[in-house]
C-alpha positions in Angstrom: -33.0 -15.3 -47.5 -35.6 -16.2 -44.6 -35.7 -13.6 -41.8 -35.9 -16.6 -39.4 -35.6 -20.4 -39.5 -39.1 -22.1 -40.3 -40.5 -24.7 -37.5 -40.2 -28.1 -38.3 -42.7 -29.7 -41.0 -44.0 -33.2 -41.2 -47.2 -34.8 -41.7 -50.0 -35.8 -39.0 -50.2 -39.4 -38.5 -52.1 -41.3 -36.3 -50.3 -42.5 -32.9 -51.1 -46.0 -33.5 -49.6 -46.3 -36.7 -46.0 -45.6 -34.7 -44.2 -48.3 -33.9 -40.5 -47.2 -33.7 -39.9 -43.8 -31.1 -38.5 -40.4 -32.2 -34.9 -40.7 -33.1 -32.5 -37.5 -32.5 -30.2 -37.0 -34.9 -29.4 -33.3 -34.6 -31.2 -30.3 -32.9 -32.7 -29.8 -36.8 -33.5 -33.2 -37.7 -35.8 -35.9 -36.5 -36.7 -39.3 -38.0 -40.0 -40.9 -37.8 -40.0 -44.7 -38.9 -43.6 -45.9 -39.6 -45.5 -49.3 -40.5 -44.3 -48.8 -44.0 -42.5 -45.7 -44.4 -40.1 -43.2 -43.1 -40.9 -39.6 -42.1 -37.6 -36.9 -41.2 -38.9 -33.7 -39.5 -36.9 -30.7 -41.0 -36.6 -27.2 -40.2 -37.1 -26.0 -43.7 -40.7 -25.2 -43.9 -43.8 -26.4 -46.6 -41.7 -24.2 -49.4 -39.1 -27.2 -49.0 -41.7 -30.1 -49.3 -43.2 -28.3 -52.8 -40.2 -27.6 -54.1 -38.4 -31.4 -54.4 -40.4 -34.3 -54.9 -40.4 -37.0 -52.4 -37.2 -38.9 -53.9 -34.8 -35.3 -53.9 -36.2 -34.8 -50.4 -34.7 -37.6 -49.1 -31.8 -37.9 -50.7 -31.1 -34.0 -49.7 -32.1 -35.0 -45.7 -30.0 -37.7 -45.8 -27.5 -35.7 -47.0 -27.2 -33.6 -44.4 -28.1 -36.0 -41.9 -24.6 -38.0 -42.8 -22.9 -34.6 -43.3 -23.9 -33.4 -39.9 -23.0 -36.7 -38.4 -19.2 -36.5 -40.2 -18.8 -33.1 -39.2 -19.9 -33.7 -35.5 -17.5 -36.7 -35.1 -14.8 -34.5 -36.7 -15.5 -31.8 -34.0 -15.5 -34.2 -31.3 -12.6 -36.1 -32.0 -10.6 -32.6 -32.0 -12.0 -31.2 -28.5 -11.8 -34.7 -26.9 -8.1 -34.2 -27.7 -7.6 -37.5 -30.0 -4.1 -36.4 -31.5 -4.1 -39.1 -34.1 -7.0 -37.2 -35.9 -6.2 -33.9 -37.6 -6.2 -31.0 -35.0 -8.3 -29.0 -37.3 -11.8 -28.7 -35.7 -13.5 -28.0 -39.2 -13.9 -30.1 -42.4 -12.8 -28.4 -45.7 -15.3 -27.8 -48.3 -13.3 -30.5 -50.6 -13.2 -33.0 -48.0 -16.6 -32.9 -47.4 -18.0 -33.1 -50.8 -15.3 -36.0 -51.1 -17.1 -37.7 -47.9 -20.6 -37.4 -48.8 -19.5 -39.2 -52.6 -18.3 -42.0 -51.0 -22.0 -42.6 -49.0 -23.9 -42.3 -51.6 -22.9 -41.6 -55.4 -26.6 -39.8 -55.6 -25.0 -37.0 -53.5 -22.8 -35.2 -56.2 -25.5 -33.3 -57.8 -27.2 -32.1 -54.3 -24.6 -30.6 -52.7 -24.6 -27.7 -53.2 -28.7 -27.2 -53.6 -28.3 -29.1 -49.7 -25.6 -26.4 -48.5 -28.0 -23.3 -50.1 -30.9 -24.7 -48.0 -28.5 -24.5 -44.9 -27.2 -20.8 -45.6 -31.6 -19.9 -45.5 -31.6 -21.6 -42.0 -28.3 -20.4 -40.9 -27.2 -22.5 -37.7 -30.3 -24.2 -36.9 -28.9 -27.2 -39.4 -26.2 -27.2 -37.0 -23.5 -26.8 -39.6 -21.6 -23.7 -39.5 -20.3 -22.5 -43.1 -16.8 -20.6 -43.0 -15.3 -18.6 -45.7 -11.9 -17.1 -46.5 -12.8 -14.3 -43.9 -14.3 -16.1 -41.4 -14.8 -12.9 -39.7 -17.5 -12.3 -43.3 -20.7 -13.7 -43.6 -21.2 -16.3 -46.2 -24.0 -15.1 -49.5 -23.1 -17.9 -51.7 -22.4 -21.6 -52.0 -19.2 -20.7 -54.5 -17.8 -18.6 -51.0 -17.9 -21.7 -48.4 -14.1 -22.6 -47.6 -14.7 -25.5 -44.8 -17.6 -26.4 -42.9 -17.6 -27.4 -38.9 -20.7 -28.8 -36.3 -21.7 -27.2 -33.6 -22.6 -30.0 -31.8 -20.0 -31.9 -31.7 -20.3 -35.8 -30.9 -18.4 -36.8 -27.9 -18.0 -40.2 -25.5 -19.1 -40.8 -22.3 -15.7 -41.0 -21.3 -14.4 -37.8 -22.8 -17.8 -35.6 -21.6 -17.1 -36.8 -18.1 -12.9 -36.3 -18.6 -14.0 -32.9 -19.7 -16.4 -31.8 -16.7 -13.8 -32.9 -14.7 -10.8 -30.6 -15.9 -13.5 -27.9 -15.8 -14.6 -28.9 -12.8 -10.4 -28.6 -12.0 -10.3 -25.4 -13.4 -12.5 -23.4 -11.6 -11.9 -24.8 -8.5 -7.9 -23.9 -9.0 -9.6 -20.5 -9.9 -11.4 -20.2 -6.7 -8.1 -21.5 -4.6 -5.8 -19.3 -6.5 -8.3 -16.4 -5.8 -8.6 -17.5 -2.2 -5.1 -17.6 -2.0 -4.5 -14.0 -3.3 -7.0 -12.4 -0.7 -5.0 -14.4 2.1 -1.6 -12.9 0.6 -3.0 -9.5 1.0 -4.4 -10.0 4.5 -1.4 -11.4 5.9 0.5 -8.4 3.8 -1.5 -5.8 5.3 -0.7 -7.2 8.7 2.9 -7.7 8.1 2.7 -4.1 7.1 0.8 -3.0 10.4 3.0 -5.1 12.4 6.2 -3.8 10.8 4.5 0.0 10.7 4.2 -0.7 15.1 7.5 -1.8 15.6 8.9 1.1 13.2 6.5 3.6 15.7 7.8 1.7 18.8 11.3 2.5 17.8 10.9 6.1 16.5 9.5 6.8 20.0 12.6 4.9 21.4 14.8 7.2 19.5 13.2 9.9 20.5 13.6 9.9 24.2 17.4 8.3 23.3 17.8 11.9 21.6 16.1 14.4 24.4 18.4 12.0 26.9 21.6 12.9 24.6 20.6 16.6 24.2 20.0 16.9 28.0 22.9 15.6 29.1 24.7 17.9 26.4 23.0 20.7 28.1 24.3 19.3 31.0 27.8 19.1 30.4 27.7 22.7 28.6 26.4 24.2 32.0 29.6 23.3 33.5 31.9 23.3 30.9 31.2 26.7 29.1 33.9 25.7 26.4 31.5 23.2 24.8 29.5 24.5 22.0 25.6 24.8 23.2 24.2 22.8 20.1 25.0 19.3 18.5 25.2 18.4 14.4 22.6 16.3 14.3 24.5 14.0 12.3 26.9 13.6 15.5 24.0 12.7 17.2 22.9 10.0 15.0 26.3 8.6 14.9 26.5 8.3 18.5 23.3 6.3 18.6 22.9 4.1 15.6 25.9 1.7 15.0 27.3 1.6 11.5 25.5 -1.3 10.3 22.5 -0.3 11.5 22.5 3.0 9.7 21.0 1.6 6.6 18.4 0.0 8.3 17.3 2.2 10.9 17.0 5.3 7.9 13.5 5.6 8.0 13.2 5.3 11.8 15.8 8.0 12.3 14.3 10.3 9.7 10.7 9.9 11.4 12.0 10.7 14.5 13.8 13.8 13.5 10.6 15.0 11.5 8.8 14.3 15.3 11.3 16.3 17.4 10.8 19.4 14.9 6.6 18.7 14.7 6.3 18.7 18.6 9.5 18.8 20.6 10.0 22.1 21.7 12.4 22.1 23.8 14.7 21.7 21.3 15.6 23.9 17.9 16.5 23.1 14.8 19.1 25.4 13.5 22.0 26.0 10.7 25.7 26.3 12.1 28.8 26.7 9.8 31.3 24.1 11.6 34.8 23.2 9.9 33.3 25.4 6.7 30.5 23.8 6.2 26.9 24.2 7.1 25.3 21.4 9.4 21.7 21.5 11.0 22.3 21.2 14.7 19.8 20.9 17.4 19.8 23.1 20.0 18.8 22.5 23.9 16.7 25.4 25.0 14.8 24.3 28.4 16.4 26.5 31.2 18.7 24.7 33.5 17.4 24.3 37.3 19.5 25.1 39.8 20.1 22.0 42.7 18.3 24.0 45.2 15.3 24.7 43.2 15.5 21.2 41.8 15.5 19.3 45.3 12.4 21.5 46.0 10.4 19.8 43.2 8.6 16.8 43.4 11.2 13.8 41.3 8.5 12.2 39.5 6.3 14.4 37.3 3.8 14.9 34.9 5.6 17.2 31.6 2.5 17.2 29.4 1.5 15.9 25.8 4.0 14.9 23.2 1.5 14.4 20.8 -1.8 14.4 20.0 -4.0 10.9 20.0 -5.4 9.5 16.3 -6.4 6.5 14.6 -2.8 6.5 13.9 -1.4 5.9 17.7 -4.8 5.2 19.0 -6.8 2.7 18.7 -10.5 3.6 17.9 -12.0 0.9 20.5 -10.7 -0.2 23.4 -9.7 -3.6 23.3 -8.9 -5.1 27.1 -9.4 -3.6 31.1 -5.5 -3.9 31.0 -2.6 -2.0 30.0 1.3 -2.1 29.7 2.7 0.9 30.6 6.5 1.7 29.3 8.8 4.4 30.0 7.6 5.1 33.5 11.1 4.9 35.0 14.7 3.9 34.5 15.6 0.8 36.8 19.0 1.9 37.7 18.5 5.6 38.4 16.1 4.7 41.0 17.1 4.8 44.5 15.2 3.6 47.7 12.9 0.8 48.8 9.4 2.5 48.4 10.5 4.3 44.7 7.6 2.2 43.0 4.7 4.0 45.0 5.5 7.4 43.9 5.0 6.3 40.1 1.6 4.3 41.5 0.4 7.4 42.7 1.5 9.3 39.5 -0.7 7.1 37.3 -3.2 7.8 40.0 -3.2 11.8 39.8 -2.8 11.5 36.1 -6.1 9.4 35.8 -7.9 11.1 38.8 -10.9 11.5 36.7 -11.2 8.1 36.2 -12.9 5.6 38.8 -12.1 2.8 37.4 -8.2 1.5 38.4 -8.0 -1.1 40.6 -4.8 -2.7 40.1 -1.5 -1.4 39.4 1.7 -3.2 39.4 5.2 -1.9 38.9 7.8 -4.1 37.1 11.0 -3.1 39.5 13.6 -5.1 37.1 12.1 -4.0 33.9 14.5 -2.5 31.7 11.8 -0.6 29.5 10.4 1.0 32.7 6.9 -1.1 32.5 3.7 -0.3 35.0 1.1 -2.5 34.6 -2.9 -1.4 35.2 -5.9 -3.0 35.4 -9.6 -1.5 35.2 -12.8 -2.3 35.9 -14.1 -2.3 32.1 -12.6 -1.5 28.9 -13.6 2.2 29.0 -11.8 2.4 32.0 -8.9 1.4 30.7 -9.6 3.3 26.9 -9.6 6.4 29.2 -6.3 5.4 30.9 -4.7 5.0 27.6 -6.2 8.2 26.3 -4.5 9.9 29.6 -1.3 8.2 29.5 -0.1 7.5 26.0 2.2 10.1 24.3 2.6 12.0 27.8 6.0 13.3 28.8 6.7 11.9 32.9 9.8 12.7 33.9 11.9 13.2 31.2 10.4 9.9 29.7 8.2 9.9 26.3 5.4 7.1 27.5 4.1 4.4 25.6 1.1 2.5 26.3 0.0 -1.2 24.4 -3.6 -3.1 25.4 -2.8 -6.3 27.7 -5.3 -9.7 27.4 -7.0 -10.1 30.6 -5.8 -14.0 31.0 -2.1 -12.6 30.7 -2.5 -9.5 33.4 -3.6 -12.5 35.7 -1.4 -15.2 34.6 1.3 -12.9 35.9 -0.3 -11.4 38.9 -3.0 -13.8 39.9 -3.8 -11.5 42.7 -5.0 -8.9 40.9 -8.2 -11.3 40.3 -9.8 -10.0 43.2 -9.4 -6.4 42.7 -12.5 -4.8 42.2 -12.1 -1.4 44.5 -11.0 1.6 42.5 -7.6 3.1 43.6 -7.6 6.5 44.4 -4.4 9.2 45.3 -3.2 8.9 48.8 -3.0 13.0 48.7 -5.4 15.6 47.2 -2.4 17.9 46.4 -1.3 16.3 43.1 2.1 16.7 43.4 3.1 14.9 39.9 0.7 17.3 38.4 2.3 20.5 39.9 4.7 21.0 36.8 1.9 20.4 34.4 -0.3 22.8 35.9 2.7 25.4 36.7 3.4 25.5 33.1 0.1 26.1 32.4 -0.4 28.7 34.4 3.0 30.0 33.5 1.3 30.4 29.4 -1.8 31.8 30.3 -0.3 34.4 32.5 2.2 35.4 29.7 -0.5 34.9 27.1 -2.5 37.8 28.6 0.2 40.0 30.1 
């Protein structure tokens, strides 16, 4: 066998002895039609040309010239999807002899020698021979089980029907892959939204339980009867309704994982009740006495419940403005002037900061909400960085970013505040708790 197919060989003729143009009929074949004679290009090299005389020649181009023509209108008719033509894209070795017989009775004896030339050329011809195996490449004639193009001959019509279902394909490809990143963006913010809310109301639940365990303490400071702790499964009952218990699982378990991680004022302990163990939390801040209690300031500063993250944080901060929640229960205040003492709180909490100039308390709000707006962003990314996850009286406090447009869509006055707020008293009386208690550790931490 060759180690390569051989160019093309034909004879020189002059140009002006042309008269009809190259004809294609294959990538392997190409007939030239002269003044008085006909010349086909071929691809098997001068050992073809010496071997056959001028007569076999022909008769063995021609040959496969028809062959190559049957098989590529086979092979087209079956990927243009004609279903009244055998689906088989091939031609069997039977059927093709069978064909060539009926063009040209001349044909019987060449077969074969035609096919032997097109095993030394392998595809070039354009004809692929397939065995039993097609998997097996084929060494003799006596092995070839069917024959197929691989050019197959199509129609206008059909080439352009096919580029357009490919062109149909890919771009339902594309959508469909389009469509899958969408699905995971808006999944990923379904999550974050869903993973905000579930924070929002673990925090919720948090200051719900301190409120129950304080008032507990409470009613155990007057009533010594009353056990001093409270199964926490009591607790739960008390706050989640039935059909919310299900539901609100994961919230309840991340806020009971919180109060243990950074809640110190109450313990987590085992108590055997009705013969069987329960874990029970236990209130363990001091009581205050009325007297000491009317002698400290009513709105204060209790520290840090937590520390900030990428978690409760954002990294960047995102408006001038804020929403402020838990600053203050609506109904337990009393007075006309009650809002100005948690204005000046935010104040003496944010004293470092220069950059306040409007703050607005939400008297009717039920979640307690102040609302602040700074000079710049960083203003306001240091207020959240002071405020958020800060204990003030009693009160766990949350704070979200606010859009600019909004702040002033609800207080349009705020749109010419430009002068930063300051405390009305250097004596930082939200902030004498804070500090007391830190004073109070360092003092016991090097007695």
């Amino acid at each position: 066998m060759m180690s390569s197919p051989p160019p093309c060989h034909s004879w020189e003729i002059p140009s002006s002895h042309i008269i009809i143009k190259c004809l294609v009929l294959s990538n392997a074949f190409c007939q030239l039609t002269f003044l008085s004679f006909s010349v086909i290009l071929h691809p098997f090299g001068p050992e073809f040309d010496l071997q056959y005389d001028v007569k076999d020649r022909d008769l063995i181009l021609n040959l496969l010239l028809s062959l190559h023509e049957h098989l590529s209108n086979v092979a087209g008719e079956h990927d243009c999807g004609d279903f009244k033509n055998p689906l088989n894209r091939s031609v069997s070795f039977s059927d093709a002899s069978t064909y060539l017989k009926l063009q040209n009775e001349a044909y019987e004896n060449l077969i074969e020698t035609s096919l032997e030339w097109v095993m030394k050329t392998k595809d070039v011809v354009g004809i692929r021979l397939i065995g039993a195996d097609p998997s097996q490449p084929i060494e003799e004639v006596s092995e070839i089980s069917r024959l197929e193009s691989i050019h197959p001959r199509m129609s206008f019509f059909c080439r352009l029907r096919r580029a357009f279902f490919t062109v149909i394909h890919r771009v339902l490809f594309v959508l469909a892959g389009i469509g899958v990143v969408l699905g995971l963006v808006y999944y990923m913010k379904y999550r974050w939204r869903k993973e905000e809310e579930e924070t929002r109301q673990m925090y919720d639940m948090v200051e719900r339980i301190i409120d129950v365990m304080r008032s507990h303490n409470e009613a155990f400071q007057e009533n010594k009867g009353l056990q001093q702790y409270l199964p926490i499964p009591h607790v739960r009952d008390s706050l989640v309704q039935p059909q919310d218990r299900k539901k609100m699982k994961k919230v309840w378990d991340r806020a009971v994982a919180f109060l243990s991680a950074n809640e110190s004022r109450i313990r987590t302990e085992t108590q055997r009740i009705g013969g069987a163990d329960f874990m029970v939390w236990r209130w363990l801040q001091p009581s205050v006495s009325p007297d000491k209690m009317s002698s400290m300031p009513s709105k204060v500063w209790q520290g840090q419940a937590f520390p900030l993250d990428r978690r409760n944080s954002p990294p960047n901060s995102l408006t001038p403005c804020l929403k402020i929640r838990n600053m203050f229960d609506p109904v337990m205040e009393v007075g006309e002037n009650w809002h100005l003492a948690i204005q000046e709180a935010i104040l003496e909490k944010c004293s470092d900061n220069d950059g306040i100039v409007h703050i607005a308390v939400d008297k009717n709000s039920r979640e307690g909400c102040v609302y602040v707006k700074c000079l710049s962003a960083e203003h306001s990314g240091k207020a959240f960085k002071a405020l958020h996850g800060s204990w003030f009286d009693g009160k766990l406090v949350t704070v979200k970013y606010l859009r600019l447009d909004r702040y002033h869509q609800r207080f349009p006055q705020a749109l010419g505040c430009n002068s930063p707020l300051k405390p009305s008293s250097s004596s930082m009386n939200s902030m004498s708790r804070l500090n007391q208690r830190s004073s109070t550790s360092s003092s016991l931490g090097f007695s």
